[in-house]
C-alpha positions as CSV (number, residue, x, y, z in Angstrom):
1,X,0.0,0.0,0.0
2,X,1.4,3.4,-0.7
3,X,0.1,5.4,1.8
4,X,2.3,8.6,1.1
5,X,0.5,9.5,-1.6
6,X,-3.2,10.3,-4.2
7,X,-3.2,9.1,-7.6
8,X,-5.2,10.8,-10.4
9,X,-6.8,8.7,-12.9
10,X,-7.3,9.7,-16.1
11,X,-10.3,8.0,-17.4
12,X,-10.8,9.1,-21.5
13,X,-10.9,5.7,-23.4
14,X,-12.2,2.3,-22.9
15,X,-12.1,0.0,-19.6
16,X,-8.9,0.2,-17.4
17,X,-6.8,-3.0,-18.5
18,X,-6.6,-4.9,-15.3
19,X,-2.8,-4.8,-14.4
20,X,-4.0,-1.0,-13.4
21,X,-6.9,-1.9,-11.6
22,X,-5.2,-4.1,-9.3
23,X,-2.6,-1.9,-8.8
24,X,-4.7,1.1,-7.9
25,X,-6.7,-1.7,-5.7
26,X,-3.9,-2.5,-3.5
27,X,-1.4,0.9,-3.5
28,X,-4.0,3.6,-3.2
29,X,-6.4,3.6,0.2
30,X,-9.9,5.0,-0.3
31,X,-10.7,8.7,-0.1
32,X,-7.0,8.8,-2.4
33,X,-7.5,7.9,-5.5
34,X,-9.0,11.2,-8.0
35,X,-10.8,9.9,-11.4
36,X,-11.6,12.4,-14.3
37,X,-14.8,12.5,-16.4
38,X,-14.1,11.4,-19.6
39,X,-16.3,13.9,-21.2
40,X,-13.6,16.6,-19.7
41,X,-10.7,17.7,-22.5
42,X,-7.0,15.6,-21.1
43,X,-5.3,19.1,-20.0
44,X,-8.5,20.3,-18.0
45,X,-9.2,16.9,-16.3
46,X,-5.5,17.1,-15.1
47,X,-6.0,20.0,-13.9
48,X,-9.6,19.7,-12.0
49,X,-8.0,16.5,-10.4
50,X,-4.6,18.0,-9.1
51,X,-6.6,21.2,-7.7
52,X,-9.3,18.3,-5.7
53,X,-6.3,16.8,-4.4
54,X,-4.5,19.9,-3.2
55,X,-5.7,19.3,0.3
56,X,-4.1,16.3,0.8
57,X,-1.2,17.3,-1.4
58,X,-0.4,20.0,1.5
59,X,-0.3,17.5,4.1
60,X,3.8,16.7,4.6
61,X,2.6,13.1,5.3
62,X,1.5,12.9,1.6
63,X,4.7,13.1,-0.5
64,X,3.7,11.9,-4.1
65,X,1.0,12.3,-6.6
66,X,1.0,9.4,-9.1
67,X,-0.5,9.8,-12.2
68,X,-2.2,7.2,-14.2
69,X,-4.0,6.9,-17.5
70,X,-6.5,4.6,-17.9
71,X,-5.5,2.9,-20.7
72,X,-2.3,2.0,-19.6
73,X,-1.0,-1.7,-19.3
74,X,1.5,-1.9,-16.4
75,X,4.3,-4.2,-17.2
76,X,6.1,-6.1,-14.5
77,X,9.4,-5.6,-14.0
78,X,9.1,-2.1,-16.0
79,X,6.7,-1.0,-13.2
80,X,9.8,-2.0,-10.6
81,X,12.4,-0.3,-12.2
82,X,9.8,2.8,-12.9
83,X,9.9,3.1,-8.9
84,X,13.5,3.1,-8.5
85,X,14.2,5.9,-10.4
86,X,15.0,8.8,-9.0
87,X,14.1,12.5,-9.6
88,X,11.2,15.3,-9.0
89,X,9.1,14.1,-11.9
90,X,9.5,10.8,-13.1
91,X,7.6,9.0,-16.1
92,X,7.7,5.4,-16.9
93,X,8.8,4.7,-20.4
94,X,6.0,3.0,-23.4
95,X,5.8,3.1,-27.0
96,X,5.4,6.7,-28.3
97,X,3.8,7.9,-31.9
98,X,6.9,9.7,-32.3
99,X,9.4,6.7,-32.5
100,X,11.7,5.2,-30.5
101,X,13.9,8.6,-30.0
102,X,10.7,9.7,-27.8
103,X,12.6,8.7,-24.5
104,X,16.8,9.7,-25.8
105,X,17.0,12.6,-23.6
106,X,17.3,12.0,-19.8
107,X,14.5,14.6,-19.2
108,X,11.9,12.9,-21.5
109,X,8.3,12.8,-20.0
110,X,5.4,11.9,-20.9
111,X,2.0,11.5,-18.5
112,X,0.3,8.5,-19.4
113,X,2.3,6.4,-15.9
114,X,4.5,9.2,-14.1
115,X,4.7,10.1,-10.3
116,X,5.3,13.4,-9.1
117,X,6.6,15.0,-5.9
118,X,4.3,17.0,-3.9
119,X,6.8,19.9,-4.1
120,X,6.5,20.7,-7.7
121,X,2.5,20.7,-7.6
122,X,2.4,22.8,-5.3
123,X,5.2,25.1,-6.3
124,X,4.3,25.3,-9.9
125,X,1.3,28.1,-10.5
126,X,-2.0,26.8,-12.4
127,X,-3.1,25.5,-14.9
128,X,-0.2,23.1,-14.2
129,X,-1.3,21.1,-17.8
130,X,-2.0,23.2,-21.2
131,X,-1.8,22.5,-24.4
132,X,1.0,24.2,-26.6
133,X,-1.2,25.9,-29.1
134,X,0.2,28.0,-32.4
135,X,-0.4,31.5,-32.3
136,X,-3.5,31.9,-34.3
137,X,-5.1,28.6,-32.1
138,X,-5.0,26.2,-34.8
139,X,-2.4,23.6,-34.5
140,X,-1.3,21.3,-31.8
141,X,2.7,22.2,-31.3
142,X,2.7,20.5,-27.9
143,X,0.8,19.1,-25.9
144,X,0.7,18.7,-22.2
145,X,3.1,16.5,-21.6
146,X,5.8,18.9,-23.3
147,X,4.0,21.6,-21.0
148,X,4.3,20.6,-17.8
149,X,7.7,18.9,-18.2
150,X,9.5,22.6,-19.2
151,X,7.4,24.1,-16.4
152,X,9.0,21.9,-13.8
153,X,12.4,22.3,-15.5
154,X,12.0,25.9,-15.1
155,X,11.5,25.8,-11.2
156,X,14.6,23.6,-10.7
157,X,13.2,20.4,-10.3
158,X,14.5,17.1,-11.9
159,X,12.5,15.2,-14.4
160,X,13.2,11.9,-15.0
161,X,12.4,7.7,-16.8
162,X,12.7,4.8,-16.8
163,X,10.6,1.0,-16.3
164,X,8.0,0.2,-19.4
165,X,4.7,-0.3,-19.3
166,X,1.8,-0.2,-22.2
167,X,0.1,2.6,-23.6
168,X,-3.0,1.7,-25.6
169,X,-3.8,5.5,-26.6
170,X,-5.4,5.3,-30.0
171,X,-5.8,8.8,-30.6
172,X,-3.7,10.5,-33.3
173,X,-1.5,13.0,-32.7
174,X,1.5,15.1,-34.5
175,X,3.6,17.5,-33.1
176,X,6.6,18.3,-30.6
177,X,6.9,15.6,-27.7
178,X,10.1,15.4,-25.7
């Protein structure tokens, strides 16, 4: 059981594949686990769930928020070696639709399985997740992920991967992801 800290569960496609059922079942005790609608845009679901879990973020006791996608397959040992890596912001590795040089740089991040200290929600102002949008609005140049990943790396903090586990996003997307 990981009692030092919430998860938020971001529920936008499909059932949850079992693997992350169970672990939610047995890490997460009830009253900390935050699920999004899956009517609610990805970046605005983050959001809404970090800001619910504030509360408990600001109790010391709770160190982490982990972060969880619903359609993601956890792998076993990828999910072991995800938990021994070190840093502020720390994102376990899966196939990306940008190719295997998705994960290259030590500061890669994605947010389909990452954990995240305490300190860096709480010292990083809202919206903590945006889309990168061009100027005129139109086109996708990055998306969360690439958001809140320079955000942290702006206030200092160390962002991190490693582990694997599955991603079974079906959605299409083009752009900047690092």
């Amino acid at each position: 059981m990981i009692t030092n800290a919430v998860a938020i569960v971001n529920i936008f496609s499909g059932p949850m594949p079992n693997t992350a059922q169970h672990w939610l079942a047995t890490n997460f005790p009830e009253g900390r686990a935050f699920l999004s609608s899956k009517d609610v845009p990805l970046a605005a679901a983050r959001n809404t769930m970090v800001r619910d879990a504030i509360g408990l973020l600001k109790d010391e006791a709770v160190e982490w928020a982990w972060f969880l996608d619903n359609d993601v397959t956890l792998t076993y040992p990828g999910i072991e070696r995800f938990q021994e890596v070190p840093g502020d912001v720390v994102s376990c590795d899966c196939a990306m639709p940008t190719g295997a040089g998705a994960w290259e740089a030590e500061d890669a991040f994605h947010d389909h399985f990452w954990r995240c200290s305490r300190k860096v929600l709480l010292t990083i102002p809202l919206p903590w997740f945006r889309d990168n949008l061009s100027d005129d609005g139109c086109d996708l140049i990055g998306c969360d992920c690439s958001t809140f990943r320079q955000k942290a790396l702006d206030f200092g903090f160390r962002v991190r991967h490693g582990g694997w586990c599955g991603h079974g996003c079906k959605q299409s997307w083009k752009g900047y992801h690092a």
